[in-house]
N, C-alpha and C positions, 0 to 999 in steps of 0.2 A: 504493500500500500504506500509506504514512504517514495517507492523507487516511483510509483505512476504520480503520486502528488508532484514530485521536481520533478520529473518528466513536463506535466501540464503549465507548472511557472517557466518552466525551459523555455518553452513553445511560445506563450502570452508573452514576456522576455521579447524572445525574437521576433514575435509578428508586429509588437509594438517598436520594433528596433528595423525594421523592413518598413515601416509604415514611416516612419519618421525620414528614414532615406528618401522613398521613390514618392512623395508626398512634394520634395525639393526638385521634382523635373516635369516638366509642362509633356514633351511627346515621347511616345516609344517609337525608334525608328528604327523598321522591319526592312529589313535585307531583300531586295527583288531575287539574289542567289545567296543562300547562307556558304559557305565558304565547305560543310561536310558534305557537299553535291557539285558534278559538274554542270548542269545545268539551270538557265532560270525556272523558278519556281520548279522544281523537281519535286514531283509526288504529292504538288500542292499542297508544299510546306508553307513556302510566304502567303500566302493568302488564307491558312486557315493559323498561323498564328494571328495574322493581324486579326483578324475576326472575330479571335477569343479574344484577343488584349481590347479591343472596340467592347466587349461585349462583360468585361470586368469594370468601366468604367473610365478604360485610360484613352488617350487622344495619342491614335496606333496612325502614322506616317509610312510612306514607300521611300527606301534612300533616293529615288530619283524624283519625288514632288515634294519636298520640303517648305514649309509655310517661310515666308519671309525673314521674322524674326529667329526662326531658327538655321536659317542660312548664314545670319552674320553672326551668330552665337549659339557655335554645337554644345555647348555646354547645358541650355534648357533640355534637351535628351538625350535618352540614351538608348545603346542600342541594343537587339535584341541579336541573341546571338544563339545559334541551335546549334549545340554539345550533340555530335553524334557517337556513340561508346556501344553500339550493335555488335554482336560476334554472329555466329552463324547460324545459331536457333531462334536469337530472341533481338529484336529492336529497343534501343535503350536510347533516350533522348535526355538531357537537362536543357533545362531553356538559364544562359548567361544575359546580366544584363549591366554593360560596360558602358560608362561614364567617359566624357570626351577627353580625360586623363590616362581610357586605355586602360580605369580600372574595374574589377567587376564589385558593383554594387547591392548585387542580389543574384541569387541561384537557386532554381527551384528544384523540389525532390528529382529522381530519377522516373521517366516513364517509363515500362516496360509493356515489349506486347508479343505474344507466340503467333501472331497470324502471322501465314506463310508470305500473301501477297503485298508488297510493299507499300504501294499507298494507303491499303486499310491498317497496315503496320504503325506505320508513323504518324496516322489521324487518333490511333487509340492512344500510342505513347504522348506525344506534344498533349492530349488531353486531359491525361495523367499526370505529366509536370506541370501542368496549369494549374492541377488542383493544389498549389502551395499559396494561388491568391485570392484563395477562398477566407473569408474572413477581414481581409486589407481594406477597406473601408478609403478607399484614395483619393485627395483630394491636392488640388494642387497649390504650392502655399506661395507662390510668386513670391519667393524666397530672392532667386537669384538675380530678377528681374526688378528690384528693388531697390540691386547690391547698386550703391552710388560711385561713380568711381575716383580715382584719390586726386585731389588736387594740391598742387603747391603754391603758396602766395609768398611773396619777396617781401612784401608791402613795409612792414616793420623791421627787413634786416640790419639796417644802419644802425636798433636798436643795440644791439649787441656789441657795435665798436665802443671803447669808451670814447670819451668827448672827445679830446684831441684830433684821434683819428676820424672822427665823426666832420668835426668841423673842416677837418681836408676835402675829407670826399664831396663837402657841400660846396666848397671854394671852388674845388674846381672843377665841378658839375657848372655853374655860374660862370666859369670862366670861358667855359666851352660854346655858352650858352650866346658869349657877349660876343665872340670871334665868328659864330655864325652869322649873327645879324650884322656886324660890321663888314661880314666877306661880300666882295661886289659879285655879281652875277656873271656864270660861265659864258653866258649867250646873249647877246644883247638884240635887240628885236626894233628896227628903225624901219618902219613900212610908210611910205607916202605915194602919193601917186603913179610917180614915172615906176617905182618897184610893182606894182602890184598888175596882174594881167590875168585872165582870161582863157581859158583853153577848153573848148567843147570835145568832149569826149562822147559820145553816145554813139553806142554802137553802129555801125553801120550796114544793112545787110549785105551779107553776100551774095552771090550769084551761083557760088560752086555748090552742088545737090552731091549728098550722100551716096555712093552705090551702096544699093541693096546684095545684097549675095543670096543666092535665090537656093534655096535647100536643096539637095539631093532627094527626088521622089523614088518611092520604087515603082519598079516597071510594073508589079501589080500585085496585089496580095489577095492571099487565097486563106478562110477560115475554115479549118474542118473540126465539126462534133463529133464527138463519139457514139458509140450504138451503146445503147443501155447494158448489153450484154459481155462490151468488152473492158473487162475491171482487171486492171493489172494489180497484182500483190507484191509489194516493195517488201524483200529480204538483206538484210543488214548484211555488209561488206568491208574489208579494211578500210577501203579509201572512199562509199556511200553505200550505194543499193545497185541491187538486181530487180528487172519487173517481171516477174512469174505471170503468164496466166495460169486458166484453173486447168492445163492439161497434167501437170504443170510443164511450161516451155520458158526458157527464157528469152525475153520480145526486148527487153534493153537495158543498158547499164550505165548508171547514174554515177558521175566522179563528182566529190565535193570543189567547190571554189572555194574565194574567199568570202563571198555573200553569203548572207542567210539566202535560205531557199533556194536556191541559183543553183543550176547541175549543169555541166559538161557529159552531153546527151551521146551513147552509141547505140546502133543495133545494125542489120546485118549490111546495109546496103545505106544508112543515111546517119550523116553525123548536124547534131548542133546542140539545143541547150534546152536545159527545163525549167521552167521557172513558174513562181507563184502570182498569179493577177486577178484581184479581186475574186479570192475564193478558190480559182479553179487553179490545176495543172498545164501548161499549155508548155509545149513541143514545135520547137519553132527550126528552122533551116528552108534551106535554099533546095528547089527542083527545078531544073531546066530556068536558070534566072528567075524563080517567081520565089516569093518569101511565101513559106508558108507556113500558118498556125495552125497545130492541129491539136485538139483540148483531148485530154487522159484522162482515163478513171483510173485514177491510183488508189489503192489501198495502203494507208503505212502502220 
């Protein structure tokens, strides 16, 4: 009984000690890629942290749309940072939350989760570390935003000379002061009639016309659709994909660039590129001089 009574002060302790911390920062700012994933929001981690942190009460930010005043002063938040500590059976997250010092200011328990599939993996765990700001009561105390900042004023320094010294620096502050007004002027300024004259400047049009440079047209361009039937399925490759149909055959192969979305397109008889446009896949090269697009049903 002794051991669960400090246990319970332990806890009260610390959540009033978490409370008093993150109480001092106006946003939490959620990582579009947490740094234990290569890609953005992998397994729609950034978006279902933010949404708890939104939904506990905090004012939860994307590192890429930052409100104004916390652009010029990273120190109103801080950031949320996803601890990944997974081995091979079980998913295990901490959610860090690091102050614009680079220090961590709060850590929440461990999530753990045994589902096999990863995104249901990492929605159970981050849900489970969440549960340590259950209780936190958060409110924000425009602590830092208050913080005045330091001034220096000379105003009185003379104080500090004793007299003597005082009375020099006044002599010849005044002395400086009677040398200026006595000094004649660098530039003397004598305008009278015969100096002063006239000169119209206003534009004058010209006569010379801009050539235009007239764009290169193509000779013609040709769109082709797909048949509802033909669905290629994208298989994962060192350097992108392969496009299987359902025989399965493979109809083309897809090399990464350096764009998102952007392929360097082959298959048996036609090379060009594959790229993403409003929505769709579209497959585009040269036949007998005509560009042509022709839209994919890709599967990835």
């Amino acid at each position: 009984m002794k051991i669960i009574i400090a246990l319970v002060f332990t806890f009260i302790g610390f959540s009033s000690f978490a409370q008093s911390n993150l109480d001092d920062y106006k946003y939490i700012i959620v990582p579009k890629k947490f740094d234990a994933f290569k890609n953005m929001n992998e397994h729609q981690t950034s978006t279902l942290v933010k949404h708890l942190f939104t939904g506990k009460g905090f004012v939860a930010v994307y590192d890429d749309q930052l409100p104004d005043d916390l652009k010029f002063n990273r120190c109103l938040g801080v950031v949320a940072d996803l601890q990944d500590d997974s081995s091979l059976f079980s998913t295990k997250t901490i959610i860090n939350l690091i102050d614009c010092n680079d220090k961590i200011v709060f850590s929440t328990m461990q999530g753990i989760s045994k589902i096999k599939q990863y995104k249901e993996a990492y929605n159970e765990a981050i849900r489970e570390s969440m549960r340590s700001f259950n209780g936190i009561n958060y409110t924000y105390s425009n602590k830092k935003e208050k913080e005045e900042p330091v001034t220096v004023s000379f105003k009185n320094d003379v104080k500090k000379l004793d007299e003597s010294k005082a009375h020099k620096v006044l002599q010849a502050e005044k002395a400086a002061e009677e040398v200026n007004i006595k000094r004649a002027p660098t530039v003397i300024s004598e305008e009278t009639e015969k100096t002063q004259y006239y000169k119209d400047i206003t534009p004058v049009e010209s006569n010379i016309k801009k050539t235009e440079i007239e764009k290169p047209a193509f000779k013609s361009l040709v769109i082709k659709k797909p048949s509802e039937t033909s669905i290629w399925y994208a298989q994962k490759t060192d350097n992108g994909y392969q496009l299987v149909d359902s025989s399965p055959k493979v109809r083309m192969n897809l090399l990464k660039s350096s764009a998102d979305n952007v392929f360097m397109a082959k298959t048996d008889n036609k090379n060009g590129m594959v790229y993403q446009k409003e929505g769709n896949w579209i497959f585009e090269y040269y036949e007998n001089d005509k560009l042509i697009q022709e839209e994919l049903n890709i599967k990835f």
